[in-house]
VEXLOZA-979630 format. One record per residue (C-alpha): residue number from 0; y, x, z; residue in three letters. Coordinates in nm, 2 decimals. Each point is the difference from the previous one (the first is absolute). Layout:
% VEXLOZA-979630
<atom NUM, <Y, X, Z>, ALA>
...
***
This chain:
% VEXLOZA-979630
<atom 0, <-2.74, 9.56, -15.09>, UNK>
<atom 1, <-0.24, 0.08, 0.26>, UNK>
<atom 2, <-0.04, 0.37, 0.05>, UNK>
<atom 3, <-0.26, 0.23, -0.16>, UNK>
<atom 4, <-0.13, 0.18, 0.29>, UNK>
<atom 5, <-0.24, -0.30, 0.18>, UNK>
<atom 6, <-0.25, -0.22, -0.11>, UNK>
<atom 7, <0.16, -0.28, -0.18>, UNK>
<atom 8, <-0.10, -0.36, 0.01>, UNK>
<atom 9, <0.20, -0.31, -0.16>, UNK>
<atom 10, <-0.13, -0.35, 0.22>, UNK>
<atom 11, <0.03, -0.28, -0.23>, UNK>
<atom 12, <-0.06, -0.38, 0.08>, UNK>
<atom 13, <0.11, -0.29, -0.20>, UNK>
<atom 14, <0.05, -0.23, 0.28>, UNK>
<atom 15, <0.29, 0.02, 0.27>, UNK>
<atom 16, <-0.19, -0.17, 0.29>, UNK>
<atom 17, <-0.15, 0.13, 0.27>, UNK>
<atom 18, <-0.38, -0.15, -0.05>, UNK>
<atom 19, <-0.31, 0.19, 0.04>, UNK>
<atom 20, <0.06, 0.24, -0.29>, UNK>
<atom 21, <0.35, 0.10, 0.10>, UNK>
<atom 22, <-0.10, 0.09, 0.36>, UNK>
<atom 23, <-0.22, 0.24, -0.13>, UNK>
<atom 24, <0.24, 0.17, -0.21>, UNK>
<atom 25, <0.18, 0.07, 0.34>, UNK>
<atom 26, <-0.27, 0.13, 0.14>, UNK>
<atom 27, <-0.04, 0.19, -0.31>, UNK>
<atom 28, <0.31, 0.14, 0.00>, UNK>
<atom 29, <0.01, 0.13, 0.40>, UNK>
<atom 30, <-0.33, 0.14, -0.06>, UNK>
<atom 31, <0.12, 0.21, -0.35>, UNK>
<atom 32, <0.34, 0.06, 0.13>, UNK>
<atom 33, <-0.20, 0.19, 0.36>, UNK>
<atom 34, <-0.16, 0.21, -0.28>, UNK>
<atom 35, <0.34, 0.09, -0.18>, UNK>
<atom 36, <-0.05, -0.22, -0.30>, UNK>
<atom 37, <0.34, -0.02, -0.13>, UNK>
<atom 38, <0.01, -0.41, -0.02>, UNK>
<atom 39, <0.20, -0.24, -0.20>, UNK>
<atom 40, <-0.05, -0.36, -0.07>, UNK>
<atom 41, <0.07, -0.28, -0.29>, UNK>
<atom 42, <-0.04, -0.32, 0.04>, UNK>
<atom 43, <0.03, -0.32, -0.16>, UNK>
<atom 44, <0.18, -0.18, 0.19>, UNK>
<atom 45, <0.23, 0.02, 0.29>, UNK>
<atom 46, <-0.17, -0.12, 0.34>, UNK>
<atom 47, <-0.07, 0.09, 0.32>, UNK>
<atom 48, <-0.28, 0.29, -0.13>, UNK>
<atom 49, <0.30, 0.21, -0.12>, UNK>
<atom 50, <0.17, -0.07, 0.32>, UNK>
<atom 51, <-0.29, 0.16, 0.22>, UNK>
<atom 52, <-0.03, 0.27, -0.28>, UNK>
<atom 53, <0.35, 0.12, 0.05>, UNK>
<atom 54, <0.00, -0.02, 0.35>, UNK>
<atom 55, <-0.28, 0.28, -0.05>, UNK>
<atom 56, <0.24, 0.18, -0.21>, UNK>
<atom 57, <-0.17, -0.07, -0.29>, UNK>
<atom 58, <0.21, -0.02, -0.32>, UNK>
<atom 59, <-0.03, -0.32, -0.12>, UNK>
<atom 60, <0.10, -0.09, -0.42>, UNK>
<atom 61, <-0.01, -0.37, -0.06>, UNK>
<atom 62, <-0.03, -0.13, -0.40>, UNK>
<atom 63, <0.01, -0.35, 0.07>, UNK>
<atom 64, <-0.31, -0.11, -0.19>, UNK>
<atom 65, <-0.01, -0.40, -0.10>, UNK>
<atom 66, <-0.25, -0.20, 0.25>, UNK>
<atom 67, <-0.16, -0.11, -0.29>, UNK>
<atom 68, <-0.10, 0.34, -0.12>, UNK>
<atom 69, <-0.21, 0.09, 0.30>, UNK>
<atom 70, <-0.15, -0.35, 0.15>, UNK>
<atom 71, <0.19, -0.27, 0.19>, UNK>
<atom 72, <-0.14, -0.20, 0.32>, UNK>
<atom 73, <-0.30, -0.14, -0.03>, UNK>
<atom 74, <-0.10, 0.19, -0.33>, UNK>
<atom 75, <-0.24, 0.26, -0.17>, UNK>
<atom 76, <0.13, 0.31, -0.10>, UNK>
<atom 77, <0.13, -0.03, -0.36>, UNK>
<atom 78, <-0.02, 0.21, -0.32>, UNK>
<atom 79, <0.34, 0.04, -0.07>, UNK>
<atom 80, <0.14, 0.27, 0.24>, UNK>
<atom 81, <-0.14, 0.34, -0.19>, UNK>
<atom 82, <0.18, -0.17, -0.36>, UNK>
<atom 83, <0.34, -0.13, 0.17>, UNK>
<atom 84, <0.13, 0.23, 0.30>, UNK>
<atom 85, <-0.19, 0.34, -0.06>, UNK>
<atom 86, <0.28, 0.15, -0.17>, UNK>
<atom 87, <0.25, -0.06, 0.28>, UNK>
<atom 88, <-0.26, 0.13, 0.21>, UNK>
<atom 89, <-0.07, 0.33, -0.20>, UNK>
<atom 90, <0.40, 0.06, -0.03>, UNK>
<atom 91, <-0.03, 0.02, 0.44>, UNK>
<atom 92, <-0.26, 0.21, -0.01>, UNK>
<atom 93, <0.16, 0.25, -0.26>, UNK>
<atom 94, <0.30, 0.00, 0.24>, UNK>
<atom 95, <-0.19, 0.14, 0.26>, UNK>
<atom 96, <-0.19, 0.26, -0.15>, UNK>
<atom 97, <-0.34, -0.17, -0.08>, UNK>
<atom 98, <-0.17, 0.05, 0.27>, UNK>
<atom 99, <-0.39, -0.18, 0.07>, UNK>
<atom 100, <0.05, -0.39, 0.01>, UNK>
<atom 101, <-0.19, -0.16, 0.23>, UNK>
<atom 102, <-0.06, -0.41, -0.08>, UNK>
<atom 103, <-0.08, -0.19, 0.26>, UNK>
<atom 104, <-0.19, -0.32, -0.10>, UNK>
<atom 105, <-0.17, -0.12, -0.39>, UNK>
<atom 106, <0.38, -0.07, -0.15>, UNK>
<atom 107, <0.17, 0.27, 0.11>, UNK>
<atom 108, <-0.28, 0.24, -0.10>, UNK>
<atom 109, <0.00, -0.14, -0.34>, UNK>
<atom 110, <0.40, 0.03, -0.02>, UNK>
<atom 111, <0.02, 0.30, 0.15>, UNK>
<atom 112, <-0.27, 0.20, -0.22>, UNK>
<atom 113, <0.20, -0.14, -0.33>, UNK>
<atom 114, <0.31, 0.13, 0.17>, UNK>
<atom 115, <-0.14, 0.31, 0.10>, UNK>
<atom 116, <-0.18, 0.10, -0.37>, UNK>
<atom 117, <0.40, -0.10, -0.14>, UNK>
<atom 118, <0.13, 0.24, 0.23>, UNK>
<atom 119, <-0.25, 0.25, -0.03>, UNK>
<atom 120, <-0.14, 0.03, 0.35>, UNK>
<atom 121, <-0.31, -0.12, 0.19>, UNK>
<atom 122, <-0.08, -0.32, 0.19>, UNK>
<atom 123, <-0.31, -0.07, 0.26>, UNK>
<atom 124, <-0.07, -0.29, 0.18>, UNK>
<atom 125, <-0.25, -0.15, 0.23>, UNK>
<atom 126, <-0.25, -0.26, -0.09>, UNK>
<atom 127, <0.01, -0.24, 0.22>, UNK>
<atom 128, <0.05, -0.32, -0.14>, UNK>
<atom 129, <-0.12, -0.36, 0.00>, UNK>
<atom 130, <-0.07, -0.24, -0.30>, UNK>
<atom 131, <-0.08, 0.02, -0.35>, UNK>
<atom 132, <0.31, 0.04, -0.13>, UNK>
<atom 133, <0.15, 0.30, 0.22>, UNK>
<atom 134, <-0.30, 0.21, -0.07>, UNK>
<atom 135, <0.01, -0.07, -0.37>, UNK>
<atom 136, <0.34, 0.16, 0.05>, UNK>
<atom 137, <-0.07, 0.26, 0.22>, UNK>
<atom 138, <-0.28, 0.08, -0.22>, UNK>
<atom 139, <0.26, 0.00, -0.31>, UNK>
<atom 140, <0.22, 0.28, 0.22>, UNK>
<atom 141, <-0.30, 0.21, 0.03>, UNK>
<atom 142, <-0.10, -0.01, -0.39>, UNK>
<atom 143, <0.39, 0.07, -0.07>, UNK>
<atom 144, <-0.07, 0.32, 0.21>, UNK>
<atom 145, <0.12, -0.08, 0.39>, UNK>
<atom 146, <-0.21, 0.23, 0.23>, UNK>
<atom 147, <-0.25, -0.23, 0.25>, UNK>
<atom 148, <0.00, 0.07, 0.36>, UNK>
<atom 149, <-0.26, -0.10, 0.25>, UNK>
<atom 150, <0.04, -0.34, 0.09>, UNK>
<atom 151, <0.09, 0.09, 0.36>, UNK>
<atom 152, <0.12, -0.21, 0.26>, UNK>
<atom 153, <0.24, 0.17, 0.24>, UNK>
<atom 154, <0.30, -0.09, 0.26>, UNK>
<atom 155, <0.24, 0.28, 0.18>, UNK>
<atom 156, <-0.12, 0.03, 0.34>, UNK>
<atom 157, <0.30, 0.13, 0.12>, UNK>
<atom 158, <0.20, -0.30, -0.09>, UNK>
<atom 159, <-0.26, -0.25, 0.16>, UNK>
<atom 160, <-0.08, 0.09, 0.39>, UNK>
<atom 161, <-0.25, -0.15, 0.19>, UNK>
<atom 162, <0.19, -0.28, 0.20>, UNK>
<atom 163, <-0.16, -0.16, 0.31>, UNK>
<atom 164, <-0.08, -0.39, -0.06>, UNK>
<atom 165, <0.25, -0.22, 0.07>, UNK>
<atom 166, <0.10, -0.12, 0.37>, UNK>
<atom 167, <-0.07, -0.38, 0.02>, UNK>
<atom 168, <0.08, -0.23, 0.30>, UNK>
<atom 169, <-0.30, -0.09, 0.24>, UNK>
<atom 170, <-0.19, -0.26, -0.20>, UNK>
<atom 171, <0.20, 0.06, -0.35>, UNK>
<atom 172, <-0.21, -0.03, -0.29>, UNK>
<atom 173, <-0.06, 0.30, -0.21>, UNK>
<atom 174, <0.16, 0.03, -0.32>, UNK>
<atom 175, <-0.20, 0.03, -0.35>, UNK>
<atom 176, <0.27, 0.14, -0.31>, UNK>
<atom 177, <-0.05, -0.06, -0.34>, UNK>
<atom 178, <0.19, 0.23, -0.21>, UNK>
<atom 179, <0.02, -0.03, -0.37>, UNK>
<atom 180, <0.18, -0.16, -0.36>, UNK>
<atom 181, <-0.01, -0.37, 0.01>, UNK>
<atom 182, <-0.26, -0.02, -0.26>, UNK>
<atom 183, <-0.31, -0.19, -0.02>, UNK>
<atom 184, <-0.22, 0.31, -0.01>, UNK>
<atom 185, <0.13, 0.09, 0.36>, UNK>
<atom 186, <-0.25, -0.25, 0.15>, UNK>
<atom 187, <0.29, -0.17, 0.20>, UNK>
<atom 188, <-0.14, -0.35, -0.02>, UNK>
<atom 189, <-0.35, 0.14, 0.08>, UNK>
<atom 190, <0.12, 0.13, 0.35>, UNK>
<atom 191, <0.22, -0.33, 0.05>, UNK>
<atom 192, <-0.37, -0.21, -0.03>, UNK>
<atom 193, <-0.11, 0.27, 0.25>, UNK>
<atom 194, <0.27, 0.02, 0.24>, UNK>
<atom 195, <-0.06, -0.45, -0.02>, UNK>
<atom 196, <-0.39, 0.06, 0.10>, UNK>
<atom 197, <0.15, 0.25, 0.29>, UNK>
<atom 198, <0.21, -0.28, 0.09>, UNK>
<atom 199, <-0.26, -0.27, -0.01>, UNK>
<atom 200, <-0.20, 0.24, 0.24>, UNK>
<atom 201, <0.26, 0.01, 0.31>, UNK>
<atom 202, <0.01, 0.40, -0.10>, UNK>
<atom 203, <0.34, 0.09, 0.09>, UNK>
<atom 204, <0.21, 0.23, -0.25>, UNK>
<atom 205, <0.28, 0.00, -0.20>, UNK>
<atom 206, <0.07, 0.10, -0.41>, UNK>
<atom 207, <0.30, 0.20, -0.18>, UNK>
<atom 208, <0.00, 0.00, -0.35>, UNK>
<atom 209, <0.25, 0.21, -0.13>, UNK>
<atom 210, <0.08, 0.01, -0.35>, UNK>
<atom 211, <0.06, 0.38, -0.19>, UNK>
<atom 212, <0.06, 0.08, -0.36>, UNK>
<atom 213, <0.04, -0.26, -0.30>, UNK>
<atom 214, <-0.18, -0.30, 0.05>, UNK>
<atom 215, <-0.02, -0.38, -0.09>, UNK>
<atom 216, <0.24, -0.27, 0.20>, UNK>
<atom 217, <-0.17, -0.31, -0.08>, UNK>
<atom 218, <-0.33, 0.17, 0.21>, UNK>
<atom 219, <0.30, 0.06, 0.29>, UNK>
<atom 220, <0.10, -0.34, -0.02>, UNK>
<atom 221, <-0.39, -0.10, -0.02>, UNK>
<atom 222, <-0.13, 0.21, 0.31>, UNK>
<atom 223, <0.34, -0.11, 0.18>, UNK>
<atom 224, <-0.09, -0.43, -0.06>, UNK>
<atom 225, <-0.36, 0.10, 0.12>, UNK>
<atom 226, <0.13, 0.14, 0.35>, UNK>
<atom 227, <0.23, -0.31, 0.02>, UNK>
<atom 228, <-0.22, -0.23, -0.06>, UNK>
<atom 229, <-0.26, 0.14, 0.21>, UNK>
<atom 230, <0.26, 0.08, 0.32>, UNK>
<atom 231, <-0.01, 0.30, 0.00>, UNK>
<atom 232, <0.32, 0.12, 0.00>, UNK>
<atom 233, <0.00, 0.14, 0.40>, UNK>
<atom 234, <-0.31, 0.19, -0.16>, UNK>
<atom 235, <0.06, 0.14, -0.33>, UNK>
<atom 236, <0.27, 0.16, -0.12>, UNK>
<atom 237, <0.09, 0.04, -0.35>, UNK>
<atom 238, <0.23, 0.32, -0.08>, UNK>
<atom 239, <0.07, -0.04, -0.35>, UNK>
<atom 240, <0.14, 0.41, -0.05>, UNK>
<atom 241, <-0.05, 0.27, 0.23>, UNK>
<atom 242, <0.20, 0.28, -0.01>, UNK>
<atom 243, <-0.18, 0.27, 0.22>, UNK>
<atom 244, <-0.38, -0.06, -0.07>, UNK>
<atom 245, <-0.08, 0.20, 0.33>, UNK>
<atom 246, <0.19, -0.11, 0.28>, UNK>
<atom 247, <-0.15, -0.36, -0.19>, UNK>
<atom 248, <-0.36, 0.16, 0.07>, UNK>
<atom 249, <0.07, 0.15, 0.29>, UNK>
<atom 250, <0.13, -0.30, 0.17>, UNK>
<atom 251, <-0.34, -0.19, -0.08>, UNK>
<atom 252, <-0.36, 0.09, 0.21>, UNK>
<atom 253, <-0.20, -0.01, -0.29>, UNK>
<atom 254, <0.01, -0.04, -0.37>, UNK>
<atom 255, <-0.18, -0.27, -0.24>, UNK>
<atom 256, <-0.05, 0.15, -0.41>, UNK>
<atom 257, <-0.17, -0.32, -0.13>, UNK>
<atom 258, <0.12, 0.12, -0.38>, UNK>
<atom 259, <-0.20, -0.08, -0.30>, UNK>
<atom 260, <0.08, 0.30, -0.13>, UNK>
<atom 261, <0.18, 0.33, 0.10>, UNK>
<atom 262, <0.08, 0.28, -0.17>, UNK>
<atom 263, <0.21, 0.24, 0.25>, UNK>
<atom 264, <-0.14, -0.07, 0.33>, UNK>
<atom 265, <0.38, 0.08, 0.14>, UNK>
<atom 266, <0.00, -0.25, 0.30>, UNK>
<atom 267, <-0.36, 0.11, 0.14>, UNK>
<atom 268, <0.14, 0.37, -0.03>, UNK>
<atom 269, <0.27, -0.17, 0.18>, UNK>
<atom 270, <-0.16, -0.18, 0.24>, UNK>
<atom 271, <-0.24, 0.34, 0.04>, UNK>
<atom 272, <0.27, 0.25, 0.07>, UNK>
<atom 273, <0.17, -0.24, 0.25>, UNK>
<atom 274, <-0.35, -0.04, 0.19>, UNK>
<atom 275, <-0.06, -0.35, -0.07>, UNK>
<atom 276, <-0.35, -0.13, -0.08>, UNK>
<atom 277, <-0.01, -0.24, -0.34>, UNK>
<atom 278, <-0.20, -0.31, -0.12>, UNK>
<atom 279, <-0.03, 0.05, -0.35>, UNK>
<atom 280, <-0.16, -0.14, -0.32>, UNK>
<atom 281, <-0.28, 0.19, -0.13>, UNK>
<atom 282, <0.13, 0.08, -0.35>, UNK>
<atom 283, <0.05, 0.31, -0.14>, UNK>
<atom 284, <0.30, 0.20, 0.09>, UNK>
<atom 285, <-0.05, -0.13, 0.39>, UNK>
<atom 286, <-0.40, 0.05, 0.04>, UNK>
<atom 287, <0.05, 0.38, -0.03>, UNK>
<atom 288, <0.32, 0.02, 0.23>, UNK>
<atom 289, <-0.15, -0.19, 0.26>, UNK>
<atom 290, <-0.30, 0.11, 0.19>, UNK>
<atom 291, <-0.16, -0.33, 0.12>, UNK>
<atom 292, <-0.09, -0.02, 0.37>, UNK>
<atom 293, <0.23, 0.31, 0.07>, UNK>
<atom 294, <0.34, -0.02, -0.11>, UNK>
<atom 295, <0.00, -0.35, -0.12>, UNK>
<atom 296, <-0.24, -0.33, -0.10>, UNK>
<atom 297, <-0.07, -0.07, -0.37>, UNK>
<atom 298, <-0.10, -0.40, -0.10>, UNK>
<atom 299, <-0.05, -0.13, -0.34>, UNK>
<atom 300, <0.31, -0.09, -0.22>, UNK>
<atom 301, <0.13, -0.33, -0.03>, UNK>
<atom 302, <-0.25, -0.09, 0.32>, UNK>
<atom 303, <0.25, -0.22, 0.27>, UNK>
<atom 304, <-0.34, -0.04, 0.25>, UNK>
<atom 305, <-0.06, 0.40, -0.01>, UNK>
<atom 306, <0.35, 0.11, 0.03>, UNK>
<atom 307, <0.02, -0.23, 0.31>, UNK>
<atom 308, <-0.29, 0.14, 0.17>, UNK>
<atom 309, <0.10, 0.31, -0.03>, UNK>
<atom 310, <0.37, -0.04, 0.09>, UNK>
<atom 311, <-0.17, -0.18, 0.31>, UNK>
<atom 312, <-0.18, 0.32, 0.11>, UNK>
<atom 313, <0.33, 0.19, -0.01>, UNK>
<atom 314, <0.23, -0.25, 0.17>, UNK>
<atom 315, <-0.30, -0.02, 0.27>, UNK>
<atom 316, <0.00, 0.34, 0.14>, UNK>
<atom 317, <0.30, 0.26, 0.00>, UNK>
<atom 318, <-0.19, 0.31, 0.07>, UNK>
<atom 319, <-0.21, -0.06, -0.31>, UNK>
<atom 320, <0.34, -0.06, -0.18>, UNK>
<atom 321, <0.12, 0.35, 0.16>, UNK>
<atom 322, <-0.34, 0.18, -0.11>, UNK>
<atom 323, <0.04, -0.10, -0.34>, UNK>
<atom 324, <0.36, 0.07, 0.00>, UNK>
<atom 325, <-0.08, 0.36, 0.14>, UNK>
<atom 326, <-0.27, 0.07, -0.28>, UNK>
<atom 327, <0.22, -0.12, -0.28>, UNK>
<atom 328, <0.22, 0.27, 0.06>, UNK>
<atom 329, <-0.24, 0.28, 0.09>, UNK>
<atom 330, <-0.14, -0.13, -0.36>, UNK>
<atom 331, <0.37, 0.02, -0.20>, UNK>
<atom 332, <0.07, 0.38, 0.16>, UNK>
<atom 333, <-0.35, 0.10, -0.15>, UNK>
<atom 334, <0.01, -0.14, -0.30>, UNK>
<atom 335, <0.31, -0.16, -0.12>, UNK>
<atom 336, <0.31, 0.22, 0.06>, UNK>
<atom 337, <0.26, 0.03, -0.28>, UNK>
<atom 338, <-0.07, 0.37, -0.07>, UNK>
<atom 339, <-0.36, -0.08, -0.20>, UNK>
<atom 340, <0.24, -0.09, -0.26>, UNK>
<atom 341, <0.25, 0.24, -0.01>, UNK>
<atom 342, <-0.29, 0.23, -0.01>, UNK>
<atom 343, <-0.16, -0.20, -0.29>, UNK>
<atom 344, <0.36, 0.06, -0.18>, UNK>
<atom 345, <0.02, 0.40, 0.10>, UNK>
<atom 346, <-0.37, 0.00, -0.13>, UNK>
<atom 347, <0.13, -0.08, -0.38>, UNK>
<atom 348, <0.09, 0.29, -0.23>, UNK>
<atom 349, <0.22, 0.22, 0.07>, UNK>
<atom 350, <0.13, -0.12, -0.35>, UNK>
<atom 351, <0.08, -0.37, 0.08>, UNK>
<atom 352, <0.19, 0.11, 0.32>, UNK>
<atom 353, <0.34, 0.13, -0.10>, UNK>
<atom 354, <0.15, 0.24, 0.20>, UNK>
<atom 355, <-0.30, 0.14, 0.13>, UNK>
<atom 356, <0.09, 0.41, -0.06>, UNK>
<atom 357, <0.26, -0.04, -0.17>, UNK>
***
């Protein structure tokens, strides 16, 4: 049971992966656990999130939730997590004293706000989803009485230093990373036509695509035939699952974000905090994060001809790619440091945050 004299906070994420949503909780969790929070995690499935969760000394309670129950690769959110695990989820939160329940993402709000009225505690959440169907869920934890916090994109500073670009060989070509699920939304095949009219052009540079989260294999195996058949393989490479997201963006001199949609932002918070400037698509959950012409270039979605012009104008001039990179930072330490959400969680009532004088 966690102890009564600190703010307590329960972290709760159905999936076990270490995608955009689970790097947050990390953050999350150095950021409330510099405040005292008294922290503790469940999870529903073993993965590398709970690995980097205990190595912060964070408690971790795994339940072991069917794959089915939450959303598989390459699928929606479904219904059926709040009727078929919330009891199980309600039982760990009883053991350690009920604390507030955060849910990261539509699903686990949804489960964790049944679980939390069973168990008679509180849940919040953030809404920042994408699609129909996750905010139809996150909208159903809300009406079932889950608290709603600012929608507020945020990273832990102090966990992402500035690094200096990489060091390339006289006449090496700069390096554009794509980080991301290998999902059609991600816009990979989008840059692949762009980095193809770079090509045609004589403009040096070279692409990483790295691959984080759940995704789809047959678009893998797709984008993998097209650099094949194209001969690109001295070129492109194709990392099909990253383990450490930064040293991946920090190894790159600028980042392309040609998603269809986006939700998080996490790898242009990323790519902010390391000082790297970012080509990205103009869609919501990017335009906002990005400041175009200072800390990175925005191009319309699903544009190959736009995305190349502007990835041309980066891999042309360093110092402009160093400008950028310097802004983007300055821009994350004034506005997107982790501590806007813990604040937004010590800002609910006093009533919803057990522990608090007690």
């Amino acid at each position: 049971m966690l102890p009564t004299t600190a703010m307590q906070i329960l972290l709760f994420e159905c999936c076990g992966d270490l995608g955009d949503a689970g790097r947050f909780l990390v953050d999350l969790a150095g950021g409330l656990l510099a405040r005292a929070w008294a922290v503790t995690a469940v999870l529903g499935e073993e993965g590398r999130l709970a690995e980097v969760l205990r190595r912060w000394k964070v408690p971790v309670t795994v339940i072991s939730l069917p794959r089915w129950a939450y959303g598989g690769p390459a699928t929606r959110w479904s219904w059926s997590p709040g009727v078929v695990a919330a009891p199980r989820l309600a039982g760990a939160l009883r053991r350690v004293g009920r604390p507030l329940l955060y849910a990261n993402g539509a699903a686990s709000a949804l489960l964790g706000t049944v679980a939390a009225r069973l168990a008679g505690g509180q849940a919040c959440w953030r809404a920042q989803t994408a699609g129909e169907a996750s905010w139809a869920l996150a909208r159903l934890a809300q009406h079932l009485g889950a608290r709603l916090l600012p929608s507020l994109p945020a990273i832990n500073l102090g966990a992402v230093r500035p690094l200096d670009p990489p060091r390339r060989a006289r006449g090496a070509a700069p390096v554009v990373g794509m980080l991301g699920p290998w999902l059609p939304r991600s816009g990979a095949e989008t840059l692949l036509r762009a980095f193809g009219l770079l090509h045609a052009a004589g403009r040096q540079g070279r692409l990483r695509l790295g691959g984080i989260g759940r995704g789809d294999e047959r678009l893998l195996a797709v984008l993998r035939g097209a650099v094949q058949a194209q001969g690109w393989a001295d070129s492109v490479t194709l990392e099909e699952r990253v383990e450490d997201p930064v040293a991946f963006l920090a190894a790159c001199d600028l980042l392309a974000i040609p998603a269809r949609e986006e939700d998080t932002g996490r790898v242009a918070l990323e790519a902010a905090a390391l000082g790297r400037p970012a080509v990205a698509a103009r869609v919501s959950g990017l335009e906002t994060l990005i400041a175009d012409g200072h800390t990175g270039l925005l191009v319309p979605p699903g544009d190959p001809r736009a995305l190349a012009d502007a990835l041309e104008l980066l891999l042309a001039s360093p110092a402009l790619r160093a400008e950028m990179g310097r802004q983007a930072r300055v821009r994350a330490e004034e506005r997107y440091g982790i501590g806007v959400v813990v604040d937004a969680l010590e800002a609910l009532p006093a009533e919803v945050r057990p522990g608090v004088g007690r």
